[in-house]
TORDO-574815 format. One line per field, with one value per residue (C-alpha): x, y, z; residue in three letters. Coordinates in Angstrom, 3 decimals, padded with zeros to 6 digits. Layout:
// residues N
x <- X:... .
y <- Y:... .
z <- Z:... .
resn <- Ala:... .
This chain:
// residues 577
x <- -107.992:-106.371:-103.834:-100.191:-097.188:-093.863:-095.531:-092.456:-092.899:-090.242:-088.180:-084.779:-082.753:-084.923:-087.739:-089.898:-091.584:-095.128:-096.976:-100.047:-101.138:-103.921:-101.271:-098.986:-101.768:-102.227:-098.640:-098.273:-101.533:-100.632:-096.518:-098.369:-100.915:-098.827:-098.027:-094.719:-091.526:-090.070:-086.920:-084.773:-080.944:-078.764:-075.855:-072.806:-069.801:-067.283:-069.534:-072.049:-075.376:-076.981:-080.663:-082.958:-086.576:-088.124:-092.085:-094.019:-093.946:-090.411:-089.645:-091.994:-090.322:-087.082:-086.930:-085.422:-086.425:-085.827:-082.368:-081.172:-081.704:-078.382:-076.777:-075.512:-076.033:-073.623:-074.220:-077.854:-077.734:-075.879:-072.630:-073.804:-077.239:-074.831:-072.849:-075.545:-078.041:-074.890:-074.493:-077.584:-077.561:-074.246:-076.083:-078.396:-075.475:-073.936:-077.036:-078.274:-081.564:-084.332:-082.881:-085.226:-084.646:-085.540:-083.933:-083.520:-082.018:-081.330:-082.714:-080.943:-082.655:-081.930:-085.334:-084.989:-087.367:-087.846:-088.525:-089.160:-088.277:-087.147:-084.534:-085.465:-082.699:-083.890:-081.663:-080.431:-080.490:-076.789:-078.027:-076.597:-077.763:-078.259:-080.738:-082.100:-085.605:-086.556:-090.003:-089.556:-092.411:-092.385:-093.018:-091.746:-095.604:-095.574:-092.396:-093.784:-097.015:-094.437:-092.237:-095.079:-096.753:-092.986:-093.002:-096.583:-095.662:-092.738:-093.907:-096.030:-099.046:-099.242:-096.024:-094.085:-091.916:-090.520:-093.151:-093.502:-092.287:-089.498:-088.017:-087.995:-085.823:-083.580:-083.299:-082.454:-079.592:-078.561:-078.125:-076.406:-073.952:-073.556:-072.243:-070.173:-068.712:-068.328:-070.528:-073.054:-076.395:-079.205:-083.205:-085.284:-088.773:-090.724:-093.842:-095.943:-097.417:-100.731:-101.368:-104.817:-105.982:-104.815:-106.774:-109.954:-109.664:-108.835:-110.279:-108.433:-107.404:-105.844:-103.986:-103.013:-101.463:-099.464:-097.808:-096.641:-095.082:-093.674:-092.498:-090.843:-089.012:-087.960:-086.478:-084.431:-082.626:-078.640:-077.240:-075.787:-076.855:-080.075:-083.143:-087.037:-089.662:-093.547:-094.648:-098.410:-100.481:-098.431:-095.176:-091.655:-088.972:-085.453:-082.591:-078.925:-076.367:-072.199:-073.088:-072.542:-074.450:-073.188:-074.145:-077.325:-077.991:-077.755:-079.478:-082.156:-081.747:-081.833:-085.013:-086.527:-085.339:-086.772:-090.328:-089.802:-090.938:-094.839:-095.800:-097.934:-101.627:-103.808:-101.979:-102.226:-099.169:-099.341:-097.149:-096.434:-093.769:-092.430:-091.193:-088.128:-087.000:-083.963:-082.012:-078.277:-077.401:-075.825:-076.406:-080.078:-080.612:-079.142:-081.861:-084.792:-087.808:-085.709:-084.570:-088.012:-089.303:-086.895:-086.843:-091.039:-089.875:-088.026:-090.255:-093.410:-090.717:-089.845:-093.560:-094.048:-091.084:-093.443:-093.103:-090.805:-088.206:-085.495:-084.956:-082.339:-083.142:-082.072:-082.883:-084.153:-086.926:-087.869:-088.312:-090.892:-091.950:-092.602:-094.156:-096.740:-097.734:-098.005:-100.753:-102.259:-102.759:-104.326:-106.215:-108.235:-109.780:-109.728:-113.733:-114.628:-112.302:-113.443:-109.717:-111.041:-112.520:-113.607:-111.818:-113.679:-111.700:-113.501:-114.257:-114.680:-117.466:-115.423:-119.053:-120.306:-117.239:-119.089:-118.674:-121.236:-119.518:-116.882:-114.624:-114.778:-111.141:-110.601:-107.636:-106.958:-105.432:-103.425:-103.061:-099.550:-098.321:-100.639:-101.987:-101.188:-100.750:-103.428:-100.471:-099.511:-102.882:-105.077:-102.529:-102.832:-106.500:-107.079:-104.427:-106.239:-109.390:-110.424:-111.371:-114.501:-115.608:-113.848:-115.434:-119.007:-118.156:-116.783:-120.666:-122.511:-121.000:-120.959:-124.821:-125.466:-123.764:-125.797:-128.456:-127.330:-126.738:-129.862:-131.730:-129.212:-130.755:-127.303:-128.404:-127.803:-124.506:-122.953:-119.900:-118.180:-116.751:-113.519:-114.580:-112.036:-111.369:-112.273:-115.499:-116.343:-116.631:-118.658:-121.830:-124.110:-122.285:-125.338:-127.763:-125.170:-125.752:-129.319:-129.966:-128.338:-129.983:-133.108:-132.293:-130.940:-133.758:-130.718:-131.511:-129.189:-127.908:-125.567:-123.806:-120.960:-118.655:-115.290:-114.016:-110.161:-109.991:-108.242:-111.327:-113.292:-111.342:-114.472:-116.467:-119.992:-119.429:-118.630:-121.472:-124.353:-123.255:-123.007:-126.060:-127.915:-126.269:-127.698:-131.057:-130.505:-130.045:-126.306:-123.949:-120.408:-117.513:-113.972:-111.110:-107.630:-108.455:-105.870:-103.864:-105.167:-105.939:-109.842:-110.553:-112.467:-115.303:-115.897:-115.701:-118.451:-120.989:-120.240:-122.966:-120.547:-121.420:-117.597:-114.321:-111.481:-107.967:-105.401:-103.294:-099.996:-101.256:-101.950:-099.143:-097.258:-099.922:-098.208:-094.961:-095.342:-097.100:-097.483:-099.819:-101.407:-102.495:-103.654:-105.302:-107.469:-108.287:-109.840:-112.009:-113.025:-113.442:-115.997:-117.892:-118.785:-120.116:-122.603:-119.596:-118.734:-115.058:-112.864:-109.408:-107.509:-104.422:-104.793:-102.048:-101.564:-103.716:-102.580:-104.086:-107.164:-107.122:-105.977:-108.599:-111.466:-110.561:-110.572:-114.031:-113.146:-116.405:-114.564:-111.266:-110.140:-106.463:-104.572:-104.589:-108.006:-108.126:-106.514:-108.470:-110.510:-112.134:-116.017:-116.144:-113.789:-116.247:-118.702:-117.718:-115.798:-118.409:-122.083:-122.396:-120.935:-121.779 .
y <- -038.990:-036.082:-035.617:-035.489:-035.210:-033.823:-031.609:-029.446:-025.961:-025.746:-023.099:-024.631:-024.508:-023.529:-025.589:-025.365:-028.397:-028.674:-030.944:-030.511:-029.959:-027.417:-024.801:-025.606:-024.512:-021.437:-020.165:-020.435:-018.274:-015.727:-016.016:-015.247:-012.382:-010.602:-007.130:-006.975:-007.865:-011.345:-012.265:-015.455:-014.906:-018.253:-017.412:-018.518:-020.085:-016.788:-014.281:-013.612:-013.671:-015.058:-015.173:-018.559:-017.543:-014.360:-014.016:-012.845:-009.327:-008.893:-010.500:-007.290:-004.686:-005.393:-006.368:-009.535:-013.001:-016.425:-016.188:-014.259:-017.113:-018.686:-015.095:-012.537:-009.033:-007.951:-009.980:-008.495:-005.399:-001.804:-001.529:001.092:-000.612:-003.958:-002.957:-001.240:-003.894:-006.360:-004.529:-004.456:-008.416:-008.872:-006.670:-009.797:-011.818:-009.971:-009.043:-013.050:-010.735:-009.422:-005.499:-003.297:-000.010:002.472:003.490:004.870:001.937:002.279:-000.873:-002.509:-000.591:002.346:003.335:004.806:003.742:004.024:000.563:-000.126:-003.942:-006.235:-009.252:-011.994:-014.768:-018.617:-020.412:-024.714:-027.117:-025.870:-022.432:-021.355:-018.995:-020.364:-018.418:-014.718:-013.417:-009.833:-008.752:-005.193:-002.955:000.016:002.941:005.189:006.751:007.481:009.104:011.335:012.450:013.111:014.918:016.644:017.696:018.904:021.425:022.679:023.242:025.210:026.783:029.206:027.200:030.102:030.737:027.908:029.938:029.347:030.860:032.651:029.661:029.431:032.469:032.349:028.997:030.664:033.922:032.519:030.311:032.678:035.669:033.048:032.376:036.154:036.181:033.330:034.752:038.413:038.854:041.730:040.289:042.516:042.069:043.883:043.823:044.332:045.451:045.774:049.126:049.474:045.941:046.394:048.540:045.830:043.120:044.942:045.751:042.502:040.296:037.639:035.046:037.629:039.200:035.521:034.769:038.391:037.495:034.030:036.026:038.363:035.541:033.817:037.560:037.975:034.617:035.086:038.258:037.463:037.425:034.793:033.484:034.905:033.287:034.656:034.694:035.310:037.444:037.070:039.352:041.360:041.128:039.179:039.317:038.731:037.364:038.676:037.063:037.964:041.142:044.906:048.052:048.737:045.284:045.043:048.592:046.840:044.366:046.620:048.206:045.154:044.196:047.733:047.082:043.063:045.552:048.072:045.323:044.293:041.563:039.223:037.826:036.227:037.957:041.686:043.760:044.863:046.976:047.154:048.426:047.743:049.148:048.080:048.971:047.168:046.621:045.193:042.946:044.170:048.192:047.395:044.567:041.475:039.255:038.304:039.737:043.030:043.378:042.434:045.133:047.680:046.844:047.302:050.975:051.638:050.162:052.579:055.453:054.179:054.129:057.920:059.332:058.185:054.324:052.360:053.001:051.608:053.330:052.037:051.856:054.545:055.572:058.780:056.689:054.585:058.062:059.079:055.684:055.582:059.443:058.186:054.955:057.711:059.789:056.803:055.289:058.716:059.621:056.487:057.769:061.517:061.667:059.954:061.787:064.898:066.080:067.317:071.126:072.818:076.210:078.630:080.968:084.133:084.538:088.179:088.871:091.713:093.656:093.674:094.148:091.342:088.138:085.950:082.233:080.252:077.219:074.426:073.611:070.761:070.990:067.898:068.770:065.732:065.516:065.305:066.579:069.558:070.773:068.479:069.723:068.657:068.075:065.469:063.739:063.972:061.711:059.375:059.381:058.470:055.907:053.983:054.850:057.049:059.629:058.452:058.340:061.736:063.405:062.275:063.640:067.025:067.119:066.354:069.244:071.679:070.916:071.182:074.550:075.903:074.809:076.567:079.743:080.094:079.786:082.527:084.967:085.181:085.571:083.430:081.646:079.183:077.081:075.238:071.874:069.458:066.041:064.070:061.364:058.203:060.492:061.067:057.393:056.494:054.643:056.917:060.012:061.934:059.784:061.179:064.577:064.672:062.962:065.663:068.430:067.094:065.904:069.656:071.623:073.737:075.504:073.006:075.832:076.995:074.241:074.122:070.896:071.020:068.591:068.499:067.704:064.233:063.046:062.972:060.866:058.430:061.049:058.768:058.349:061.522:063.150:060.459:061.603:065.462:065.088:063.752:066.474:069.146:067.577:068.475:071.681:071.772:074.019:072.158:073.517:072.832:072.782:073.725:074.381:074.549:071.844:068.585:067.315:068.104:069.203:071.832:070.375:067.640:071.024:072.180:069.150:069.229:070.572:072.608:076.637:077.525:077.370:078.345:079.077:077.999:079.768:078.483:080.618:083.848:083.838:085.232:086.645:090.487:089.377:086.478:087.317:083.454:083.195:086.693:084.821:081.434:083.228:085.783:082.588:080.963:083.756:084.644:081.100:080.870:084.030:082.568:079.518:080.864:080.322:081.915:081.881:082.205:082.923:081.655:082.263:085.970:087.619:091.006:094.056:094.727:090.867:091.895:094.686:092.491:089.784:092.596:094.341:091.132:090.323:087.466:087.154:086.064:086.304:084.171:084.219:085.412:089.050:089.053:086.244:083.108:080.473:080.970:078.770:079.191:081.525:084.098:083.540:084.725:087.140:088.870:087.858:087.021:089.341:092.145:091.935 .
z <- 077.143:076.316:077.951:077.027:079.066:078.444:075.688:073.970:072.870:070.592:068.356:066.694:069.972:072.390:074.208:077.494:078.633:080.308:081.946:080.646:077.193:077.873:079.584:076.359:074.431:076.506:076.342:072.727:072.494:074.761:072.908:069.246:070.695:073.257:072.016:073.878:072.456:073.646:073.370:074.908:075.031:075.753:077.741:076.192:077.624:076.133:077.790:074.323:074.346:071.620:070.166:070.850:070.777:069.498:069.380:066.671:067.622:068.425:064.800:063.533:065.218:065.000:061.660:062.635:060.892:061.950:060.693:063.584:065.673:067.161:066.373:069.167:069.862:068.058:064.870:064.802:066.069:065.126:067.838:069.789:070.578:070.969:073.231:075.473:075.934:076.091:079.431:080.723:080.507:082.249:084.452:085.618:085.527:088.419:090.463:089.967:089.827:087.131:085.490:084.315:082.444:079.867:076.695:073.279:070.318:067.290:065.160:061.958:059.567:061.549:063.294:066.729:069.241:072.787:075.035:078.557:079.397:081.824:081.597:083.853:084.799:084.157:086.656:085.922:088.626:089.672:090.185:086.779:084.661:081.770:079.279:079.974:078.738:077.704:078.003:076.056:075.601:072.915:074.725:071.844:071.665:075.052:074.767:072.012:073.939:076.727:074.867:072.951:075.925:077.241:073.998:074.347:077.866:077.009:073.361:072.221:070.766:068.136:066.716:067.669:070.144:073.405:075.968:079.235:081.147:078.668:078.624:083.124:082.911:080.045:081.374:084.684:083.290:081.183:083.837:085.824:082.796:082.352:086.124:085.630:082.941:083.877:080.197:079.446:078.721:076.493:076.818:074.434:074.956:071.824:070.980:067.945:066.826:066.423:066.653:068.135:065.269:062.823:064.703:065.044:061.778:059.610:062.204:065.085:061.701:060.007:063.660:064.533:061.249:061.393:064.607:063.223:060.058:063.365:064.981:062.184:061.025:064.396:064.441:061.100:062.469:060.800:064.207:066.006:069.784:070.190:071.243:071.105:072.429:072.604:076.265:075.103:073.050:070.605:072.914:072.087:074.007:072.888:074.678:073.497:075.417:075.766:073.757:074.082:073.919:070.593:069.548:071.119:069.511:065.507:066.786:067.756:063.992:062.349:063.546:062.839:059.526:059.424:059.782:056.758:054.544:054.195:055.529:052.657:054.239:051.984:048.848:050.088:051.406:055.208:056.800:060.882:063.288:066.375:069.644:071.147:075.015:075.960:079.605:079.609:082.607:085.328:084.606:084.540:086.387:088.173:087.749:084.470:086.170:087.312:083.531:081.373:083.893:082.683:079.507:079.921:080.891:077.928:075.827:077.087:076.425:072.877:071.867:073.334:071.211:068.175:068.345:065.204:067.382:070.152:073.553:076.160:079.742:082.047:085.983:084.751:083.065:085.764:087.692:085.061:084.708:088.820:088.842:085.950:087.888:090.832:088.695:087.247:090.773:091.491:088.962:089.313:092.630:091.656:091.142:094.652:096.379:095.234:093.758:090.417:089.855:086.544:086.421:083.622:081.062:079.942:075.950:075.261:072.571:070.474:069.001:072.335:074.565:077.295:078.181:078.100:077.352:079.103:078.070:081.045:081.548:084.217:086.950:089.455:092.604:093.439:097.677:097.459:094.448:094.764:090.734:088.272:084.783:082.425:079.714:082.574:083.613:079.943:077.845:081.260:081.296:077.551:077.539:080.706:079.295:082.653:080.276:080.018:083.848:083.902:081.205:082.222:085.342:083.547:081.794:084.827:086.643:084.195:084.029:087.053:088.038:085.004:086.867:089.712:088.169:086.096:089.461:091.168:088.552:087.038:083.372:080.139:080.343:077.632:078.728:076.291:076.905:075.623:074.425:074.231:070.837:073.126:075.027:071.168:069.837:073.136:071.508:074.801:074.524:073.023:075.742:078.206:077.070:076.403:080.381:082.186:079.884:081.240:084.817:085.307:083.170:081.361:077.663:075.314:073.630:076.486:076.148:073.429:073.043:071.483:068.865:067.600:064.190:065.111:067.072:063.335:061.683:060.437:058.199:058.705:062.660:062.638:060.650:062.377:065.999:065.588:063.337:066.816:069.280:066.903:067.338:071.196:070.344:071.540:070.077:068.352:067.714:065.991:068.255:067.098:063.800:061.420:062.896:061.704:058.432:057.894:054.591:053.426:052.024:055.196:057.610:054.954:055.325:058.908:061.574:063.579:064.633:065.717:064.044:066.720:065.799:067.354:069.543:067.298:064.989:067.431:069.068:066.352:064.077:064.493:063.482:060.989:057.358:057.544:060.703:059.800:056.261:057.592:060.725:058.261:055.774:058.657:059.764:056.463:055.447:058.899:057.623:054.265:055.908:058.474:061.439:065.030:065.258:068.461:068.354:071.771:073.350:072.836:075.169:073.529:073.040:069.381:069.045:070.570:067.670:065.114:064.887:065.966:062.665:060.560:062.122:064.390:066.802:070.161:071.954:074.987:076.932:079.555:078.405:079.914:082.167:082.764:083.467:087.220:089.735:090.234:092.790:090.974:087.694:089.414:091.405:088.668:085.486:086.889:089.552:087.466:084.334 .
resn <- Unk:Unk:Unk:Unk:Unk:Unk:Unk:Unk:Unk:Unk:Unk:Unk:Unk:Unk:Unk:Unk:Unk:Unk:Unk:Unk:Unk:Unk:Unk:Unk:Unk:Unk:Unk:Unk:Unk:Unk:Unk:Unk:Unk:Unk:Unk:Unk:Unk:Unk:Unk:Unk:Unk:Unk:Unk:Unk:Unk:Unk:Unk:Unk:Unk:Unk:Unk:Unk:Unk:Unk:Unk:Unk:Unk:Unk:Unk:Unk:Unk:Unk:Unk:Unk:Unk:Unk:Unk:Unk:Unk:Unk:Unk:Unk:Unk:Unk:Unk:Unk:Unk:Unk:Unk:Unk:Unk:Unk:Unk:Unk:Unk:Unk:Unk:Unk:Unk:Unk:Unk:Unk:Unk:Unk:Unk:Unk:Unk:Unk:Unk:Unk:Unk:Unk:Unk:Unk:Unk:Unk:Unk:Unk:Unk:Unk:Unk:Unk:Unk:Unk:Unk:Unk:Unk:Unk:Unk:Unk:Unk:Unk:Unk:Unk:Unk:Unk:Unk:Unk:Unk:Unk:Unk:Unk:Unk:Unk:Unk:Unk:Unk:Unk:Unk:Unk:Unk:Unk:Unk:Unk:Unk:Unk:Unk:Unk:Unk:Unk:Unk:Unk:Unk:Unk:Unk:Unk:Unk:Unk:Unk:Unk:Unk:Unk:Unk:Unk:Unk:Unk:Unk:Unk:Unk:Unk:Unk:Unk:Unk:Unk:Unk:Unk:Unk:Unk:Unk:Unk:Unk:Unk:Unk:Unk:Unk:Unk:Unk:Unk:Unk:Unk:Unk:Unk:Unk:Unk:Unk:Unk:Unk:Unk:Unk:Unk:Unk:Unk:Unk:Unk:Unk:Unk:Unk:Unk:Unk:Unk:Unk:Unk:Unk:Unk:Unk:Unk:Unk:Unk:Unk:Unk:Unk:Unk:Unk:Unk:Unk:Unk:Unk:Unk:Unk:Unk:Unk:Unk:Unk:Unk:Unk:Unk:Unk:Unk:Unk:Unk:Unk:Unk:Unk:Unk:Unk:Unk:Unk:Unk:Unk:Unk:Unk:Unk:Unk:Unk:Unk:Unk:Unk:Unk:Unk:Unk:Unk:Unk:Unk:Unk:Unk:Unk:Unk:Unk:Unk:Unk:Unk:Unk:Unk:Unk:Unk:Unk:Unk:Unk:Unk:Unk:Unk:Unk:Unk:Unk:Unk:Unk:Unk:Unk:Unk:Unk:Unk:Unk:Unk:Unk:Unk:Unk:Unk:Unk:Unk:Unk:Unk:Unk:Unk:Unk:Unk:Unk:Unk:Unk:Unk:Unk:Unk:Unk:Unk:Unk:Unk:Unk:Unk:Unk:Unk:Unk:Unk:Unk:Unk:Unk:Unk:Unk:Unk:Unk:Unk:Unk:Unk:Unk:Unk:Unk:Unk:Unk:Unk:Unk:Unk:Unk:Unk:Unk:Unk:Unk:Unk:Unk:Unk:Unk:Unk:Unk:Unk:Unk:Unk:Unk:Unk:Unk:Unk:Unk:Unk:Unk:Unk:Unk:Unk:Unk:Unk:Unk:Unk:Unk:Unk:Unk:Unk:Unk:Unk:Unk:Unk:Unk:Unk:Unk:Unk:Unk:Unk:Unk:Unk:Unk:Unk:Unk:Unk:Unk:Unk:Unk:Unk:Unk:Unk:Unk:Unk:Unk:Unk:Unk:Unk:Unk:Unk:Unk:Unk:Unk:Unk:Unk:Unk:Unk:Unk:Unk:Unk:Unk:Unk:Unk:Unk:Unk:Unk:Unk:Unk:Unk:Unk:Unk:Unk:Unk:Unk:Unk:Unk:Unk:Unk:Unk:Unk:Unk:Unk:Unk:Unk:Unk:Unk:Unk:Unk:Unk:Unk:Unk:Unk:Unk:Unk:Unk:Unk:Unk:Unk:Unk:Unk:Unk:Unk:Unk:Unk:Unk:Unk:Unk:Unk:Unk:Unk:Unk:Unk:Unk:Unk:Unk:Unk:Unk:Unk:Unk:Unk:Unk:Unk:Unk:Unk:Unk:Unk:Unk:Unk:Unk:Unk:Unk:Unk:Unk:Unk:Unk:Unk:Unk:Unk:Unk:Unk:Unk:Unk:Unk:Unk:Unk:Unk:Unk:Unk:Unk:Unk:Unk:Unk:Unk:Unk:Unk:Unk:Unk:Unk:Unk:Unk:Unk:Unk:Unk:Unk:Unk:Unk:Unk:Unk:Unk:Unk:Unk:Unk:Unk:Unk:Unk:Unk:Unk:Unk:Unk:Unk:Unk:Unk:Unk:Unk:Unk:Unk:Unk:Unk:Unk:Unk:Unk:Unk:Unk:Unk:Unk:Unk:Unk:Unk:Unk:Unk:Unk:Unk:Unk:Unk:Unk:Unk:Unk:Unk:Unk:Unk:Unk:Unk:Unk:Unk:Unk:Unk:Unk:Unk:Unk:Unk:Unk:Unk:Unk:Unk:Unk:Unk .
């Protein structure tokens, strides 16, 4: 049979006995394949513990051979690691019950590695303890994912930088160490200029690898006890703490500084900005989300006093900041709640002495704040993009009230109308157009649209979409002239009819030889290409006799009318011609 009795499972000074030779069998295998570490510790008489069994795997990990058998803690191990586990042990000496715990060694050949284990007390017949076993298991890539997951939690998958749920926990500690310490804290909320441009221009690759350069530069600012991080988008914010508002103000510099040099992608030299707005704890705020808000403020403020620059939080800003969300707020139900009206200014026709064309201007009477300048509510409507509803609406109207007046008898009328950079690049601007020409049954040639020189920036876009509004049969004309950068020879390619000169240079065309000169170049400059002009802001008879001698073809300003509602117009223009 095969059976044996009193089978011994032996290593030098250690041995179990079984019964049965099959379990035997069965421990050894599961001893050799087990992927947790085993050890057995004998407990000695002066308190050591020393080593009497170590599996396979345990001999792997820790480096250890069978030479370490019959050797303690401390002759194996580093004295640190020692003297810990040599606790944990006379741990289950105490309790007379299993330990378990977690923790972080440090090995003989000085790996670091993170194990989860459990000594279990072997009892003699006296009720003795007399050896201890560790089941140890590595959990040192669990850790990692752990930890790993921890940083992705808490970083900026992008740049490496702390993130949005960073900078709350920091922010928070560090206001609360600011209080503690009766310190001055600085947050500077930057933003990059133009960084949209940039990424629609080189592509995402190219934007995503210009704000890890960004992150890194901002990161390598020579100033001690700062920390950054990434908002989202284009945004870092910085956290300066036990500083001043003269420190925090070179800070500021330096990093406008970190930005004057190029930025190297893919071998070619790229230059960008950024926009700082910065609030200092307590003046601007006793708590993060109160001071990233006002630094937010300061920041917009920074970017409208021409951007590459640094702009301190005030309460005079957070008025304009509050009055702007005010006309945003209201802007954005001007149209269905009937607030907007076209008012009409008068353009004299100097060989005929009549007036026979208008120039739509648009006027928003806010229910509250009554008028609202259009020097307030334009920039506001192009930044949010209403422009667009807004200035269909402004075409619609316009069309329609020709309409109107056509079947009133009242005679041909052309009104003129301001379309605006964004209305411009709109890919069914000329369908616009062309669908309310028809819808309304209006002769295309009373309408004129006005173009600033900025809005043709692209020379093909430019030339492809007034190209298609001459097929209409619209009239275009040049906005501003003089005041942008056009050159001559795109202004002579261009399909345009009117050239009209700006009333910077009429205002002082009597008195300055300068104006007087660039005002008579434009008009004759019109005249040798086939062109109407219109001089605006006309305010003075002895201007009216100025550009009428020089052989300008129309005058508008207030020194014949300022610009009137509908009912005036025609009251004062159609009916009495």
């Amino acid at each position: 049979m095969n059976r044996m009795n009193n089978v011994v499972l032996k290593d030098d000074q250690f041995s179990l006995r079984f019964d049965d030779k099959i379990e035997a069998i069965i421990f050894e295998i599961i001893l050799k394949h087990i992927k947790d570490l085993i050890y057995v510790m004998k407990v000695e008489e002066n308190g050591n513990f020393s080593y009497v069994f170590l599996n396979e795997e345990a001999k792997g990990h820790a480096k250890l051979t069978s030479a370490s058998l019959g050797k303690t803690l401390h002759d194996v191990l580093p004295l640190e690691t020692a003297n810990h586990l040599h606790e944990q042990y006379n741990l289950v000496l105490e309790k007379k019950e299993p330990v378990s715990f977690q923790d972080e060694v440090t090995l003989s050949d000085e790996r670091i590695v993170h194990g989860e284990s459990i000594l279990t007390p072997i009892f003699d017949d006296k009720g003795d303890i007399t050896f201890i076993v560790s089941v140890t298991r590595d959990i040192s890539a669990r850790v990692a994912d752990k930890e790993l997951i921890t940083f992705m939690a808490y970083h900026d998958q992008l740049t490496g930088l702390p993130n949005r749920s960073s900078l709350k926990q920091d922010l928070d500690n560090a206001v609360e160490e600011a209080e503690i310490n009766s310190q001055n804290l600085a947050l500077m909320f930057i933003d990059l200029d133009r960084f949209k441009f940039f990424n629609d221009s080189m592509g995402h690759v190219a934007g995503d690898q210009l704000l890890k350069e960004v992150g890194k530069r901002l990161a390598s600012i020579s100033q001690k006890s700062y920390k950054v991080f990434r908002q989202g988008g284009d945004e870092f914010i910085v956290i300066l703490p036990n500083t001043s508002r003269e420190l925090s103000k070179t800070f500021a510099q330096n990093v406008n500084q970190a930005f004057e040099k190029p930025f190297l992608l893919e071998k070619k030299e790229f230059f960008i900005s950024a926009s700082i707005g910065v609030s200092i704890y307590p003046t601007d705020g006793r708590d993060g989300d109160t001071l990233i808000k006002n630094a937010d403020t300061a920041l917009y403020r920074a970017k409208e006093l021409g951007r590459s620059l640094h702009q301190f939080y005030s309460t005079d800003l957070q008025k304009q900041t509050s009055h702007l969300m005010q006309l945003e707020t209201g802007l954005r139900k001007a149209i269905e709640n009937n607030e907007l009206e076209i008012y009409y200014q008068p353009q004299l026709d100097l060989s005929s002495a009549k007036v026979t064309s208008f120039e739509a201007l648009l006027r928003w009477r806010h229910p509250v704040l009554g008028f609202v300048s259009p020097a307030e509510f334009i920039p506001i409507a192009e930044d949010t993009g209403l422009i667009l509803s807004i200035g269909e609406w402004v075409i619609h109207t316009v069309c329609r009230k020709l309409k109107q007046w056509n079947e009133n008898g009242y005679g041909p009328i052309s009104i003129a109308i301001n379309l605006s950079p964004k209305q411009f690049q709109q890919s069914d601007l000329v369908n616009i157009i062309q669908q309310n020409i028809e819808q309304n049954h209006i002769y295309p040639g009373s309408l004129e649209f006005e173009l600033t020189e900025g809005a043709m920036q692209d020379p093909k876009r430019t030339l492809q979409t007034l190209a298609k509004l001459k097929e209409i049969g619209v009239r275009i004309s040049v906005d501003d002239f003089g005041t942008g950068y056009s050159s001559l020879s795109y202004i002579k390619e261009l399909p345009i009819d009117t050239l009209k000169i700006d009333q910077s240079f009429v205002k002082d065309v009597l008195r300055d030889e300068k104006d007087a000169a660039i005002t008579t170049t434009i008009i004759h400059l019109a005249q040798s290409l086939g062109l109407s002009v219109i001089a605006e802001g006309v305010e003075e008879e002895q201007q009216v006799e100025f550009f009428k001698i020089m052989g300008c073809h129309k005058v508008q300003g207030y020194f014949f009318s300022k610009p009137i509602p509908e009912n005036e117009m025609i009251e004062h223009y159609l009916k009495n011609k």
